[in-house]
C-alpha positions in Angstrom: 118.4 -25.0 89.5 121.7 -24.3 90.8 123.6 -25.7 87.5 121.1 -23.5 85.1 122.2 -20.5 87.2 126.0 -21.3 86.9 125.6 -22.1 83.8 123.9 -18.9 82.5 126.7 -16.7 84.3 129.1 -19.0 82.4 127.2 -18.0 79.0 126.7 -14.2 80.1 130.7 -14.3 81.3 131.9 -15.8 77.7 129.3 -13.6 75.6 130.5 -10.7 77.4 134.7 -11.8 77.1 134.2 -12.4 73.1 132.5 -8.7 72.9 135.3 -7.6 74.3 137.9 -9.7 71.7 135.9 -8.6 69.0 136.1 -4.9 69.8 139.9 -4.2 71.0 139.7 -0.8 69.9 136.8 1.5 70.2 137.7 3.5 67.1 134.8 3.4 64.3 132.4 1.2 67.2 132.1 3.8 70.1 134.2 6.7 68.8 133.5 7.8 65.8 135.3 10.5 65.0 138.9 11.3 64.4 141.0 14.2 64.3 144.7 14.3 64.0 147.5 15.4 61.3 148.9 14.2 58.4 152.9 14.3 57.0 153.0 14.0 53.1 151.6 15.1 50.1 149.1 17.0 51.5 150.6 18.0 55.2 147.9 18.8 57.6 144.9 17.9 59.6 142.7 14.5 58.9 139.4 14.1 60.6 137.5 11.2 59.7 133.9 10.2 60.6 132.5 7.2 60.8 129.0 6.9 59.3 128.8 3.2 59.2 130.1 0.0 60.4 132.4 -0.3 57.7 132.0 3.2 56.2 133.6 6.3 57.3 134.1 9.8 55.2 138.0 11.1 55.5 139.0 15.1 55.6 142.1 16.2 55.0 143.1 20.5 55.4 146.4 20.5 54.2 148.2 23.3 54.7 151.7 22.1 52.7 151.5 20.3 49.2 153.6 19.8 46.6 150.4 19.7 44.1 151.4 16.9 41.7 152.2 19.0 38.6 149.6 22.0 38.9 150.6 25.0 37.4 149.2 29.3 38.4 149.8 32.3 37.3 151.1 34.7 39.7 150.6 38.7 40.3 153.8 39.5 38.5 152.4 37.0 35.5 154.7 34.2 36.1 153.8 30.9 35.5 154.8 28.6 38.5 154.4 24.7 38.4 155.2 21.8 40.6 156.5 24.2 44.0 156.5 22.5 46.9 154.0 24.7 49.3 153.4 27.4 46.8 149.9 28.0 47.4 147.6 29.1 50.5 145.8 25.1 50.8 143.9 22.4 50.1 141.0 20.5 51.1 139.9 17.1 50.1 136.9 14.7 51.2 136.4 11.4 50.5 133.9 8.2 51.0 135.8 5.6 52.4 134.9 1.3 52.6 137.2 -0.2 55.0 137.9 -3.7 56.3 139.4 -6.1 58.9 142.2 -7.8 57.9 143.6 -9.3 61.2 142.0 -8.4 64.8 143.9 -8.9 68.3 145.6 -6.7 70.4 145.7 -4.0 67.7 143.3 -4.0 64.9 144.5 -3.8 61.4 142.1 -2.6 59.0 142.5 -1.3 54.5 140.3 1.0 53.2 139.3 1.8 49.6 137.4 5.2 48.6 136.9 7.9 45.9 136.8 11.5 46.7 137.9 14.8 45.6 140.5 17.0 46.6 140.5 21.4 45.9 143.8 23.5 45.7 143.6 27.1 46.1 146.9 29.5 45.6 146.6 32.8 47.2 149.0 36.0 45.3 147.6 34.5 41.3 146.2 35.9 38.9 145.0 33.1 36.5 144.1 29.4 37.4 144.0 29.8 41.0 141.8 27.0 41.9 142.6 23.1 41.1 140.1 20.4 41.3 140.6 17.0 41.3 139.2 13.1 41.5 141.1 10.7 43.8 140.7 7.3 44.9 142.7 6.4 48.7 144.1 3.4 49.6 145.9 1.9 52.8 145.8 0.3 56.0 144.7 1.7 59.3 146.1 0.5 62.5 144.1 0.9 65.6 145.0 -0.7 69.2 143.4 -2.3 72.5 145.5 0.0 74.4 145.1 3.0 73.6 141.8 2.5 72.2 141.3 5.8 71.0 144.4 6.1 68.3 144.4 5.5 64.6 147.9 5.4 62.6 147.1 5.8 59.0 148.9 5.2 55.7 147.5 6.3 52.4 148.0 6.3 48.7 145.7 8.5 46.4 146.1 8.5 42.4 144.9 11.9 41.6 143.4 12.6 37.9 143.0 16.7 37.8 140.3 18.4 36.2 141.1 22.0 36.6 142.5 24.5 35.2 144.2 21.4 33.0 144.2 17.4 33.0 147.0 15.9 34.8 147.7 12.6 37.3 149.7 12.0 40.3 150.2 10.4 42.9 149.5 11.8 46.7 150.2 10.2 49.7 151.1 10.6 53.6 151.2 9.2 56.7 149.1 10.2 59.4 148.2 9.7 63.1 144.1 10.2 64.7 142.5 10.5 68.5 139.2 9.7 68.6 136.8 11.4 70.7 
C-alpha cells in the first residue's frame, strides 16, 4: 500500500515536472494575446491572437511605411512614389501557422501565413488607398522567464493589387507582452 502511494506521487510529481518542460512560456497556451510594436517596414503596433494551438491571426497598425513602390496623387496634383512615411497608415491582418523548432528555457518557434495589408494617404487626390496580398515568414522567440514576452522577426513578400500591380518586400522586427 505504502509503495503504490509513493509511487503514484512519484508519477503525479514527474507528470506534473514534464508539463511544466513542455510549456516554458505561457505565450499562445495561457496567454493568448499579444500586443506590442514593431520597427521596419511597417513601424507600429502588432497584436496577435492566438485562435489555436498552432494558429494565431497577426495585426499590425503601422503608422510609418515606406510602401514598397506605391505611388498617389496629391492636392496640388503631384504624383509621389516610394516616400518613406508619406501617407496617414496602414493596416494589415493575417492567418498565421506556426511551429516549434527547439523548446527549453526559451521557446523558438517559425511561422508561415497569408494575409493582406491596406495603405491609406491622407492630403491625395487620386489613388489614395493601396491593397495588397502578403504571405509572413519568421521566427518567434518566447522565454521561461519572462513568460509573457514574444520577440518577433518577419519577412512578407507583398504582390499589390491597387491602384496598380507591384511586389516588395516588407519586413520588421518587433517585440509582444501577453496578457
Amino acid at each position: 500500500m505504502k509503495r503504490t502511494l509513493l509511487a503514484t506521487l512519484g508519477a503525479v510529481l514527474l507528470l506534473a515536472i514534464a508539463g511544466q518542460c513542455a510549456r516554458a512560456t505561457e505565450v499562445g497556451y495561457s496567454r493568448k494575446f499579444g500586443l506590442g510594436v514593431v520597427v521596419g517596414d511597417p513601424t507600429g503596433l502588432s497584436a496577435k491572437l492566438w485562435v489555436g494551438q498552432t494558429n494565431a491571426l497577426d495585426f499590425g497598425l503601422g503608422l510609418w511605411s515606406g510602401v514598397n513602390g506605391d505611388c498617389y496623387t496629391d492636392n496640388n496634383g503631384n504624383r509621389i512614389c516610394n516616400t518613406w512615411g508619406s501617407h496617414n497608415g496602414t493596416l494589415n491582418v493575417d492567418y498565421l501557422w506556426q511551429s516549434n523548432i527547439i523548446r527549453g528555457a526559451a521557446q523558438l518557434d517559425w511561422h508561415v501565413g497569408a494575409g493582406g495589408r491596406m495603405i491609406w494617404w491622407g492630403g491625395c487626390s487620386n489613388n489614395c488607398v493601396a491593397f495588397a496580398a502578403r504571405a509572413p515568414i519568421g521566427p518567434d522567440l518566447m522565454f521561461s522567464n519572462p513568460n509573457f514576452l514574444e520577440i518577433f522577426f518577419e519577412l512578407a513578400p507583398s504582390f499589390w493589387l491597387v491602384p496598380d500591380v507591384n511586389f516588395g518586400i516588407e519586413g520588421g522586427l518587433g517585440i509582444r507582452f501577453y496578457f
